[in-house]
C-alpha positions as CSV (number, residue, x, y, z in Angstrom):
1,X,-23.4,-20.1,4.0
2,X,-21.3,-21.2,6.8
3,X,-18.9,-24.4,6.5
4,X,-19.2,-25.0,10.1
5,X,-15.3,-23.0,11.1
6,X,-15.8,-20.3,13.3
7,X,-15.1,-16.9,11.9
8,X,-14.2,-13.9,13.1
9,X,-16.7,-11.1,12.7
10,X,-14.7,-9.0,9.9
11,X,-16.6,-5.6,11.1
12,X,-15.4,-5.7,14.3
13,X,-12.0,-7.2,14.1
14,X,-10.8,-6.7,10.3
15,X,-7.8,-8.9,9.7
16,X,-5.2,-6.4,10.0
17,X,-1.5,-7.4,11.9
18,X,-2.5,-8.0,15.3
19,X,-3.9,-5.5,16.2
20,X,-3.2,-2.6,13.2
21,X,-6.7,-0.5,12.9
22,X,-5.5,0.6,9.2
23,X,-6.5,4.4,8.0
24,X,-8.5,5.5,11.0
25,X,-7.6,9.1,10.9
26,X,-10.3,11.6,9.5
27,X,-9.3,13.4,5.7
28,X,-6.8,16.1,6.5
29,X,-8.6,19.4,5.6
30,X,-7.1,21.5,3.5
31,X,-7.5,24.7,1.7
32,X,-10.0,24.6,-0.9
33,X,-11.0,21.0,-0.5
34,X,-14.0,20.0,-2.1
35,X,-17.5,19.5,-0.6
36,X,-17.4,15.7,-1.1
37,X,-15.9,13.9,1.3
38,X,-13.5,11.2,1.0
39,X,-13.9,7.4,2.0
40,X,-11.7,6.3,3.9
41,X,-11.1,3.0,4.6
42,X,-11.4,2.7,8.1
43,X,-13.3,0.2,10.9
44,X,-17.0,1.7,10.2
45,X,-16.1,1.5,6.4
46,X,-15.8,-2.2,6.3
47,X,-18.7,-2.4,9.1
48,X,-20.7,-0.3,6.1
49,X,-19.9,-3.0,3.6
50,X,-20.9,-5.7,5.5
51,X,-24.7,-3.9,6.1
52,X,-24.9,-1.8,2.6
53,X,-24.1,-5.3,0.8
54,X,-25.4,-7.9,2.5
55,X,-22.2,-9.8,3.2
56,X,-21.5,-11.4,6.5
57,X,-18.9,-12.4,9.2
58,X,-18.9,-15.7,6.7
59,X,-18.5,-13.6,3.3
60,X,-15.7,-11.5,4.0
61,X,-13.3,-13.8,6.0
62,X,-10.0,-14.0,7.9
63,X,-7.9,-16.3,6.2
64,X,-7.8,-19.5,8.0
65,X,-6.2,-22.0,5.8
66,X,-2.9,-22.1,4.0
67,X,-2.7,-20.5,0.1
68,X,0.4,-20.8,-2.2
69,X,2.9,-22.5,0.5
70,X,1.8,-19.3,2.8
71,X,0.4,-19.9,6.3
72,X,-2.6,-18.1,7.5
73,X,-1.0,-15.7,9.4
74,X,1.2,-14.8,6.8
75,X,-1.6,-14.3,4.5
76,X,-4.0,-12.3,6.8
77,X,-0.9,-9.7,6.7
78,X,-0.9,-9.7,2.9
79,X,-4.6,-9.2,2.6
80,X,-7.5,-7.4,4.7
81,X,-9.7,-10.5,4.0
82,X,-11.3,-12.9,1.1
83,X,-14.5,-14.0,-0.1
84,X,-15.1,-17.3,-0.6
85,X,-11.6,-17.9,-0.6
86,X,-12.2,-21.7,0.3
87,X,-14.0,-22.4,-3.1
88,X,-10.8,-21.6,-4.6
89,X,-8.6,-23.4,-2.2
90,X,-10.2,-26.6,-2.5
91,X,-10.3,-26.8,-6.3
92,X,-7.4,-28.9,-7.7
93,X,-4.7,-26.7,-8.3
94,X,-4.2,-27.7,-11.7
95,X,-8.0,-26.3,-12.4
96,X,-7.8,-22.6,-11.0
97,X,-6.1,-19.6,-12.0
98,X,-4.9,-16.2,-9.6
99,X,-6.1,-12.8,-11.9
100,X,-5.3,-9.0,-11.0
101,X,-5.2,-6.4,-13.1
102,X,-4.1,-2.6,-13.4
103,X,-5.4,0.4,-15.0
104,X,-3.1,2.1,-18.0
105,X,-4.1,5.7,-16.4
106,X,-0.8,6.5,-15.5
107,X,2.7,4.8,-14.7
108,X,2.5,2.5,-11.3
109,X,2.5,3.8,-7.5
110,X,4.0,1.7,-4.9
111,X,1.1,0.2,-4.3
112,X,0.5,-1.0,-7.6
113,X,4.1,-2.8,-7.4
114,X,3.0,-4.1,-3.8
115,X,0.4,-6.1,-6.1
116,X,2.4,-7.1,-8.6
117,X,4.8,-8.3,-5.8
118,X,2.1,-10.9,-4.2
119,X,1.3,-12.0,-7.4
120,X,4.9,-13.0,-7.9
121,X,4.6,-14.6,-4.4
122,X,1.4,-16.9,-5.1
123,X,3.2,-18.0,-8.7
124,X,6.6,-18.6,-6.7
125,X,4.4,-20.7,-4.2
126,X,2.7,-22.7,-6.9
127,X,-0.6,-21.2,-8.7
128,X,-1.1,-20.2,-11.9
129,X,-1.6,-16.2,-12.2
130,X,-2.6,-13.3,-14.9
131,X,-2.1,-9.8,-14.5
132,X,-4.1,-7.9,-16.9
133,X,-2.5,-4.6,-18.2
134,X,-5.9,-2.5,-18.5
135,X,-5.0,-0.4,-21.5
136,X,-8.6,-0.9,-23.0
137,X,-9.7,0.5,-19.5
138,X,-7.6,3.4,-19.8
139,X,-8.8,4.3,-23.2
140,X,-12.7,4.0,-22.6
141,X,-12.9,4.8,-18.7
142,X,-10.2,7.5,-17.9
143,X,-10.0,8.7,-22.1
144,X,-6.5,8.5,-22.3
145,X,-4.9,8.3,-25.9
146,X,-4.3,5.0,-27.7
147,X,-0.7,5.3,-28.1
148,X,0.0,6.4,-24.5
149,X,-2.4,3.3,-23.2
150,X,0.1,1.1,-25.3
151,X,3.1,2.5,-24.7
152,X,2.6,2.2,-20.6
153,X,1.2,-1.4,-21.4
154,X,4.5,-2.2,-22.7
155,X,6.3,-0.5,-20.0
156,X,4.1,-2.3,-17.3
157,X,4.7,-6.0,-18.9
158,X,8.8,-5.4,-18.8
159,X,8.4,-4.4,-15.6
160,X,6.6,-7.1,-13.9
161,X,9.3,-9.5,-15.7
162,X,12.1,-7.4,-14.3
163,X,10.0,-7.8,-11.1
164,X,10.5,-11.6,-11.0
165,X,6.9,-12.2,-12.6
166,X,7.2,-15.7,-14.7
167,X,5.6,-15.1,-17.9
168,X,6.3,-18.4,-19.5
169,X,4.7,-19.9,-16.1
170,X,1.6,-17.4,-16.2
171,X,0.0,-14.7,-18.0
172,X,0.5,-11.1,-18.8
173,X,-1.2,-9.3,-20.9
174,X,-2.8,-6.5,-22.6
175,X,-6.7,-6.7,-22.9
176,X,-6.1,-5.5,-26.3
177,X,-6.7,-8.5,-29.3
178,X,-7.6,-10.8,-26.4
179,X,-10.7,-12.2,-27.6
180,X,-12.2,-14.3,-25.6
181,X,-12.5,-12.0,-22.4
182,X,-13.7,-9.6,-25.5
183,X,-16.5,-12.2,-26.7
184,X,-17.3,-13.0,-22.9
185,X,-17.9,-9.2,-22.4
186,X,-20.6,-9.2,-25.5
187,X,-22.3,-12.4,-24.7
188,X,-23.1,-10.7,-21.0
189,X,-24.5,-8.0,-21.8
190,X,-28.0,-9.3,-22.0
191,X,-27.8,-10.7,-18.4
192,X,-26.8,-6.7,-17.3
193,X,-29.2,-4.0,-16.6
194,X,-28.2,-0.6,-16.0
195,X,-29.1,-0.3,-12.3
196,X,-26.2,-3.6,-11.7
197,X,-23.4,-0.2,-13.7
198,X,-24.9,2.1,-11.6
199,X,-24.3,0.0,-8.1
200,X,-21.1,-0.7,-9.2
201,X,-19.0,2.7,-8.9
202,X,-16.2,2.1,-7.1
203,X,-16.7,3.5,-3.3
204,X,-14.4,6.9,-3.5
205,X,-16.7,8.0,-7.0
206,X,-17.8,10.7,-5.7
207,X,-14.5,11.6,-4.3
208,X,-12.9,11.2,-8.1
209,X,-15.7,13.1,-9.5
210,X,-15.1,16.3,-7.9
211,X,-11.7,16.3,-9.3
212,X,-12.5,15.7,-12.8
213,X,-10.6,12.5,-12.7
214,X,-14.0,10.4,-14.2
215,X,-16.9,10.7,-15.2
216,X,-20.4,11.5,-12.9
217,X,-22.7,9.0,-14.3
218,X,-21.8,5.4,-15.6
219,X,-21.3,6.4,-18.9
220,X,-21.0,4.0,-22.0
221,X,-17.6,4.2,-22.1
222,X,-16.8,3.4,-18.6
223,X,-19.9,0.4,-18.3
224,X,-17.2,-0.9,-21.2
225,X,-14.4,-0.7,-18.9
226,X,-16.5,-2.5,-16.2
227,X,-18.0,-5.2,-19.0
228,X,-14.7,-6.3,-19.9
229,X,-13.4,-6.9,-16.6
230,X,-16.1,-9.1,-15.9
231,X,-16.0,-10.7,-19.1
232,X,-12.3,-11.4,-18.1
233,X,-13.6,-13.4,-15.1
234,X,-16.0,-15.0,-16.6
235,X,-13.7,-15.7,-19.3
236,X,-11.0,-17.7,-17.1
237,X,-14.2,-19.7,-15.6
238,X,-14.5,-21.4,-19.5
239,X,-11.4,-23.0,-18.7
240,X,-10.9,-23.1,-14.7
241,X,-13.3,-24.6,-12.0
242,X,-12.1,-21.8,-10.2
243,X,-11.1,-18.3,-10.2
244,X,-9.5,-15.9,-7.7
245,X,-9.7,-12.0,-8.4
246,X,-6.8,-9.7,-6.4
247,X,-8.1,-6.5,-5.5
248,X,-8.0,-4.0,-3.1
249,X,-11.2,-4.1,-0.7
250,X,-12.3,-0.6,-2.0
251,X,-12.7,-2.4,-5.8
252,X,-14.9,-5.0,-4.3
253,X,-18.4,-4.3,-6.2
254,X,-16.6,-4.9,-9.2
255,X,-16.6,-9.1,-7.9
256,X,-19.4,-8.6,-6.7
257,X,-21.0,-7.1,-10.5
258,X,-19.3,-10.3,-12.1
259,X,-21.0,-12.7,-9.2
260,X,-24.1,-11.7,-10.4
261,X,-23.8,-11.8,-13.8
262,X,-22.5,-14.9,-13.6
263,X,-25.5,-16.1,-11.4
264,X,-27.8,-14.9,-14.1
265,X,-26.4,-16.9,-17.1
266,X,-28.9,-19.5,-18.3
267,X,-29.4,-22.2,-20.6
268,X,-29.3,-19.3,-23.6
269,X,-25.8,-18.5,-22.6
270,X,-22.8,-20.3,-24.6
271,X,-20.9,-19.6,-21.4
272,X,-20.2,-22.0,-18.6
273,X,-21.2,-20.4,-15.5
274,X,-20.6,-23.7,-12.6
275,X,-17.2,-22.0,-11.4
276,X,-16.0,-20.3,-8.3
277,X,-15.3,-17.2,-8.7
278,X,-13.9,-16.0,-5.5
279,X,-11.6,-12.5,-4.4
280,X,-8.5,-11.8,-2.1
281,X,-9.0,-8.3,-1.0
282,X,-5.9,-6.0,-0.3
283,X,-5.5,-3.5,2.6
284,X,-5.3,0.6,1.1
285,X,-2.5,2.2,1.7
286,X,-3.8,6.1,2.7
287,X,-2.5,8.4,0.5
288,X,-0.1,11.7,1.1
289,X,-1.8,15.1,1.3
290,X,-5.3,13.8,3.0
291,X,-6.2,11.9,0.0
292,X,-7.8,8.8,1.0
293,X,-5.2,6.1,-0.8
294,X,-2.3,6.1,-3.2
295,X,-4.0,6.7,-6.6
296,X,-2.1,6.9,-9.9
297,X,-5.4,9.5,-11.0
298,X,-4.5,11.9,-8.0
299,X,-1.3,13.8,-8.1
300,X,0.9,14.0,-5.2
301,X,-1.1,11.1,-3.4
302,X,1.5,8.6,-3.9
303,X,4.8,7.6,-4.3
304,X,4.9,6.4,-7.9
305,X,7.9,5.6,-10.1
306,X,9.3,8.4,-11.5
307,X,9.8,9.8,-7.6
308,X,13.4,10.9,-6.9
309,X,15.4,8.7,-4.4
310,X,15.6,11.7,-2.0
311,X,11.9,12.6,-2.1
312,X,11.2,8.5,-1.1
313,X,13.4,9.2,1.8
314,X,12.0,12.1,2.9
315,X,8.2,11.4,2.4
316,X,8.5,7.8,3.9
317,X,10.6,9.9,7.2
318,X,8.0,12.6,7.5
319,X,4.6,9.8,8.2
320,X,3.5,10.6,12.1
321,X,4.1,7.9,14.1
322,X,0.7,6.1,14.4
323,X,0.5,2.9,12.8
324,X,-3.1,3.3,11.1
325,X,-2.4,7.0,9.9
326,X,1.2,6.4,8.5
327,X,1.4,5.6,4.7
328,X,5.3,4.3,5.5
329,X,3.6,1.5,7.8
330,X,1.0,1.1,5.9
331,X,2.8,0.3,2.8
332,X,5.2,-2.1,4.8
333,X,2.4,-4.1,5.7
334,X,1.2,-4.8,1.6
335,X,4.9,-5.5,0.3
336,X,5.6,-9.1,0.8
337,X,9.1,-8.2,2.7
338,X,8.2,-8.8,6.1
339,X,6.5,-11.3,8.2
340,X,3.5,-10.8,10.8
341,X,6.3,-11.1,13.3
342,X,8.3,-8.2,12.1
343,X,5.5,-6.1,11.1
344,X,4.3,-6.5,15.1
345,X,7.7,-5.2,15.9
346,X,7.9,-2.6,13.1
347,X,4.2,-1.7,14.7
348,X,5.5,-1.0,17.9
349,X,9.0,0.7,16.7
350,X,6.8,3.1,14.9
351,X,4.7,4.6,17.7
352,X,8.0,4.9,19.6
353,X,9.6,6.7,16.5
354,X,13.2,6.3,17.7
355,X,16.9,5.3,15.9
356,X,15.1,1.7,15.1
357,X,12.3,3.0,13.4
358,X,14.7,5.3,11.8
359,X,17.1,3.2,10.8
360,X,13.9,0.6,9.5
361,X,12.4,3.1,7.4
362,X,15.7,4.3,6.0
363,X,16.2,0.6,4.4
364,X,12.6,0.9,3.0
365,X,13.2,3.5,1.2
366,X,16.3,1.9,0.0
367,X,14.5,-0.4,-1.2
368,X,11.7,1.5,-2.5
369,X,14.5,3.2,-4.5
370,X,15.4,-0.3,-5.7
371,X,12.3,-1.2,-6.7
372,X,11.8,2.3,-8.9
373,X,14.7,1.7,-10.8
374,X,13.6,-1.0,-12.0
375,X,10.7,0.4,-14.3
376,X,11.4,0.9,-17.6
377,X,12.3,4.4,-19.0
């Protein structure tokens, strides 16, 4: 498993910005909250990943080697970690393909543009990407209409132009009419049971449940949802030797469901399974109110896109000032605007909480702003 480099054990050391221990405080309680509790992504999360799932200090990895022009450093402030990153590094470039992807529930958070922003990075620095607009997704696995899953699919592809996305350089695209990620979803269905849905529920299900936001079982609908994304991957592998998903860490069964299937495929499958299929996983940014990240599902849990410029101001002003407990930090660290240097000093500016932290979180929200007017109306 190991390549003979020395890795750093992920559970104990997560790659966060020298030193950053990201979303360590405990779910704010509040009046009425529900009985579930939320998972937050904190030191003993990722240590619970590593045991629940079987990966190891080799699996989930510090970056270590340069990606897309960017040096390690800069990359392990970009992302928490990768898996099997190197598969994808050493394949010729010409042969492997970047893919993220975002669900039509509801118009985009900051995070969600924090994404969209690296992939715009990694094209600018010489891969190939696709982002995948998830109106299909929408429709089956949060029930939301037809016309409003297209109408915000629309939306989302203008604004990832207006972004700086290249879309005559890479992909984006509706899942909607795209057949062969369609095809690739029917042809694995035979090498899926229903125990490999049920272990892939994203970590914070329970949490999501108790607010109506999805449904309690894996439903048809939503195993749909999680069939097409994998036929997606497995999809790109037709026509790339390797394939790397961007997701954050909390989405990470969803690889790990494709890994499998893909494992599975045999001589009866019309589907070319010798491909990597690797993942870059992204930090969570913890979400306002005590929810447990910024969620376009959960009202009032994030700043999304049809904020007002003084509410950005004002909730980016009013974070405490602990690094792993403020959104405002938090959110710094995902956006491809600073450098591990300046996110050290913003680090230390931040526990101080005096003019210079002031004065730096007043231009992030000016350019949060910035980055809001940008989306469509």
């Amino acid at each position: 498993m190991g390549n003979g480099r020395t890795a750093r054990r992920v559970g104990r050391h997560l790659p966060t910005p020298r030193g950053q221990n990201p979303n360590t405080r405990r779910p704010r309680t509040q009046r009425g909250a529900h009985a579930v509790t939320a998972v937050l992504f904190s030191e003993d999360y990722y240590r619970q990943v590593l045991a629940e799932f079987g990966y190891t200090p080799f699996d989930l990895r510090r970056f270590d080697f340069p990606l897309a022009k960017l040096d390690p450093d800069t990359l392990n402030v970009r992302y928490l970690c990768h898996h099997q990153g190197e598969d994808f590094a050493n394949a010729d470039q010409r042969r492997r393909i970047v893919t993220t992807g975002f669900g039509m529930s509801g118009v985009p958070h900051l995070a969600t543009v924090s994404h969209i922003l690296k992939m715009i990075e990694l094209q600018r620095g010489g891969e190939r990407c696709q982002i995948v607009l998830g109106d299909l997704d929408a429709y089956n696995g949060k029930a939301r209409p037809y016309a409003e899953v297209r109408d915000l699919a629309d939306r989302f592809a203008e604004y990832c132009i207006r972004l700086g996305f290249d879309a005559d350089a890479g992909i984006v695209r509706s899942q909607i009419g795209h057949v062969p990620a369609l095809e690739a979803m029917y042809l694995l269905g035979r090498y899926v049971d229903q125990v490999d849905f049920d272990a892939a529920e994203e970590d914070n299900h329970g949490y999501y449940v108790e607010r109506g936001l999805v449904d309690p079982t894996m439903t048809f609908r939503r195993a749909l949802s999680l069939s097409l994304m994998a036929g997606d991957f497995l999809a790109l592998g037709q026509d790339h030797d390797a394939v790397l998903v961007m997701l954050g860490v909390d989405e990470h069964r969803y690889v790990r469901f494709a890994q499998q299937v893909r494992d599975r495929l045999d001589e009866h499958a019309p589907l070319r399974a010798e491909f990597a299929l690797s993942a870059a996983y992204t930090r969570m940014v913890r979400g306002f109110g005590g929810h447990p990240k910024f969620s376009k599902s959960i009202p009032g849990s994030a700043l999304d896109v049809t904020i007002r410029p003084e509410d950005v101001h004002r909730l980016l002003a009013d974070e405490p000032p602990v690094p792993e407990e403020s959104a405002t930090y938090q959110l710094m660290c995902q956006l491809p605007r600073y450098d591990s240097a300046t996110l050290l000093d913003l680090h230390r500016h931040c526990r101080e909480h005096g003019s210079t932290w002031r004065t730096a979180v007043a231009e992030f929200a000016d350019y949060m702003t910035w980055l809001i007017d940008l989306w469509p109306r």
